[in-house]
C-alpha positions as CSV (number, residue, x, y, z in Angstrom):
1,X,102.9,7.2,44.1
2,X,102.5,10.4,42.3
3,X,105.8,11.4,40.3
4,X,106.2,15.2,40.6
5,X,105.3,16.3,36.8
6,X,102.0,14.4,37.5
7,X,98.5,15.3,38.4
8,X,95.9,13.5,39.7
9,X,92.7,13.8,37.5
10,X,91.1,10.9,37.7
11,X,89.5,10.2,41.5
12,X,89.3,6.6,42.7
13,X,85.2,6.4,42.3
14,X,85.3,7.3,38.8
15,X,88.3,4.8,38.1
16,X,86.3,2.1,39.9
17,X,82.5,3.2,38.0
18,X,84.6,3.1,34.8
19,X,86.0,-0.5,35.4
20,X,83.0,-1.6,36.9
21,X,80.6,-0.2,34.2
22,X,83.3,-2.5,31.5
23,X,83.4,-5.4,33.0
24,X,79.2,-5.4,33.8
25,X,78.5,-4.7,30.2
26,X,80.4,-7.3,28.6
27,X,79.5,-9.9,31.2
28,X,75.5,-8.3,30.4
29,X,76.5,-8.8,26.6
30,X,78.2,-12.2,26.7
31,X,75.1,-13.6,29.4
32,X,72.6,-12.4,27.1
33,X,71.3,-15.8,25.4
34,X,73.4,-18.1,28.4
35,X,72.4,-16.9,31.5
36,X,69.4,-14.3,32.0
37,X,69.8,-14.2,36.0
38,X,73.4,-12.9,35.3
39,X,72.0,-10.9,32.4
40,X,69.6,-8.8,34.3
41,X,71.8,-8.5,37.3
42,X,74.6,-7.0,34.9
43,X,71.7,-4.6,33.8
44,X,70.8,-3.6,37.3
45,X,74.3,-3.0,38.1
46,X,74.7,-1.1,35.3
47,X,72.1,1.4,35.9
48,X,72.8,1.9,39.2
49,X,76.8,2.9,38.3
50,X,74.7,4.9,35.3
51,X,73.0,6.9,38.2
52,X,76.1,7.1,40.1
53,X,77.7,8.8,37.3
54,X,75.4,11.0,37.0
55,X,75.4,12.0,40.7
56,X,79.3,12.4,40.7
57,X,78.8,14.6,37.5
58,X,77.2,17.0,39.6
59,X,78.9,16.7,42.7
60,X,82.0,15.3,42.1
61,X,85.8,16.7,42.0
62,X,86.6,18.9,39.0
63,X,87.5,16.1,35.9
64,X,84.4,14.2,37.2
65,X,81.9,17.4,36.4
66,X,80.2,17.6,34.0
67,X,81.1,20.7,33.6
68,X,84.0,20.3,33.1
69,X,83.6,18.2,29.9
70,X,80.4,18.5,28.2
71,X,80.6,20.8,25.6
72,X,78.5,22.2,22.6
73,X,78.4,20.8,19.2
74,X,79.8,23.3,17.6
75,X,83.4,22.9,19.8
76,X,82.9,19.2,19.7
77,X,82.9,19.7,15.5
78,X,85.8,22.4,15.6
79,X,87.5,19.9,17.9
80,X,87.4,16.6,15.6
81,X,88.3,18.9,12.5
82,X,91.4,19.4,14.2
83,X,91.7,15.9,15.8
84,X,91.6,15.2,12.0
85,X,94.2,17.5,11.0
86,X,96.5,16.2,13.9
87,X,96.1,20.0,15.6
88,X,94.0,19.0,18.0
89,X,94.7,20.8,21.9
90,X,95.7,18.5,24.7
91,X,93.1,18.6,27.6
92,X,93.8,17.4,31.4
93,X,90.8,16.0,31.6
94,X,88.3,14.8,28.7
95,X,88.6,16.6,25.1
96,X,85.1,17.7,24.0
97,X,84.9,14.4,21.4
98,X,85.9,12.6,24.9
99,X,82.9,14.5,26.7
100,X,80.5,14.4,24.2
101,X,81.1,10.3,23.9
102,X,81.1,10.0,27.5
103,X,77.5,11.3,27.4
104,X,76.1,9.2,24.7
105,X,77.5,6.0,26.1
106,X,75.5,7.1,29.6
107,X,72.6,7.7,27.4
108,X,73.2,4.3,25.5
109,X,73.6,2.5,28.5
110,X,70.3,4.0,30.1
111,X,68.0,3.3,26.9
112,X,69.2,-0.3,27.0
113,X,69.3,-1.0,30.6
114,X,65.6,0.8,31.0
115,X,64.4,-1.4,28.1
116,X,66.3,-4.3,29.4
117,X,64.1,-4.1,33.0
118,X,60.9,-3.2,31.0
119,X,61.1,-6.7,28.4
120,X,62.0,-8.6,31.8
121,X,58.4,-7.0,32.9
122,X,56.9,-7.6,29.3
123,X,58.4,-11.2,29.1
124,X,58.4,-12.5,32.2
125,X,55.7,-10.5,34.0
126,X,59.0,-9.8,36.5
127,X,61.0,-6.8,38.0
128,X,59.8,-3.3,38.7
129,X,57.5,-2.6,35.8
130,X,55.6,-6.2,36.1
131,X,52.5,-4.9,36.5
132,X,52.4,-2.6,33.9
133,X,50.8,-4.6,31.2
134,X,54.1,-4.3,28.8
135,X,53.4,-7.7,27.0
136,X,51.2,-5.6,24.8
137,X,54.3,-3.8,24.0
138,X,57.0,-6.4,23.8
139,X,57.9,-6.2,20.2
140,X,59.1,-2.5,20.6
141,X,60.6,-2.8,24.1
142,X,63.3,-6.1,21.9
143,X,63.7,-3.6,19.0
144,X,64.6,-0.8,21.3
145,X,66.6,-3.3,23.6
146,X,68.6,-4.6,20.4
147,X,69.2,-1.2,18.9
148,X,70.4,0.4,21.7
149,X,73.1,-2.8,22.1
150,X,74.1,-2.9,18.9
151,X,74.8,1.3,18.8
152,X,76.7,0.5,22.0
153,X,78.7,-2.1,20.2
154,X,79.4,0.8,18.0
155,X,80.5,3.5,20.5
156,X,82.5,1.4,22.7
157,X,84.9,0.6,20.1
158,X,84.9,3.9,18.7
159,X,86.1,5.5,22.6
160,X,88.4,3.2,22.6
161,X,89.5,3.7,19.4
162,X,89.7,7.6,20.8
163,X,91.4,6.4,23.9
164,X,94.1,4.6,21.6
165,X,94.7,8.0,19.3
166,X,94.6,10.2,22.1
167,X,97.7,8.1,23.8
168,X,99.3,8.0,20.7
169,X,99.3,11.5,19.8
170,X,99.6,13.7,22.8
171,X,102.5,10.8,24.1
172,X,100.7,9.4,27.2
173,X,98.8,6.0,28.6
174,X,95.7,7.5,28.9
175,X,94.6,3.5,29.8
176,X,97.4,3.5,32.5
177,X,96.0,6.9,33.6
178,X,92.6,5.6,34.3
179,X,93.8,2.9,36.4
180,X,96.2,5.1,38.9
181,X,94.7,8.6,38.1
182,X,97.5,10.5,37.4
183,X,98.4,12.6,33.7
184,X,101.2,14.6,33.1
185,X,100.6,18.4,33.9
């Protein structure tokens, strides 16, 4: 239950995508050498919830919009100067450091998932792009594959990292909030 200096900003689909799109990429990482059918079906569940979120970007309530979140470089800069200086403004929903992550983990996410289906065609002549001839290409398609991992292994500490600083300095569970939706007003 909503207490009465709380809002609700996070709706239940993009609670579940988030929890969902967590718990597929770490089983994705930790199936990766122990269990490719589990691998690849972490990947295709991943880019579906990728393509979900970009649906409910569009369509969704408010804090789900893009638009409400994304941001130009410029405020996303002027934003972590003052994150840096502790100044930084509260937002309801995500700062512009928080919008500007949330889009470069979607495009991680894509780039390795994409690459993740195109070296199961390459590889194992399997999956949607089979028949595209991608063994000539496999080399490229693992490096891409690799480096987009390892960059995500990057940003998904550093949002959480955010997550942790954020809570910290404006005073609220910002984890807590994105299990029952609700932030102070």
């Amino acid at each position: 239950m909503k207490q009465p200096d709380m809002i609700r900003v996070w709706d239940p689909l993009i609670r579940i995508f988030h929890w969902l799109l967590a718990a597929s990429f770490a089983v994705a990482w930790y199936t990766q050498e122990a269990n490719y059918e589990l691998h690849l079906q972490a990947g295709y569940t991943i880019i579906g919830l990728v393509c979900f979120r970009i649906f409910w970007g569009l369509i969704g309530p408010t804090h789900a919009r893009f638009t409400d979140f994304v941001t130009g470089p410029r405020r996303v800069l002027d934003y972590t100067k003052s994150l840096l200086r502790q100044q930084a403004s509260r937002h309801l929903g995500h700062n512009p450091a928080g919008g500007m992550m949330v889009l470069l983990l979607l495009l991680g996410l894509t780039v390795v998932t994409i690459s993740g289906i195109a070296l199961d065609g390459a590889e194992n002549w399997s999956g949607p792009l089979a028949e595209m001839e991608l063994y000539r290409h496999k080399q490229n398609i693992l490096d891409i594959h690799v480096w987009s991992t390892n960059t995500l292994l990057i940003l998904i500490p550093l949002h959480i990292l955010g997550v942790i600083h954020a809570s910290i300095a404006y005073r609220e569970n910002l984890i807590k909030a994105m299990i029952n939706g609700n932030k102070r007003v």
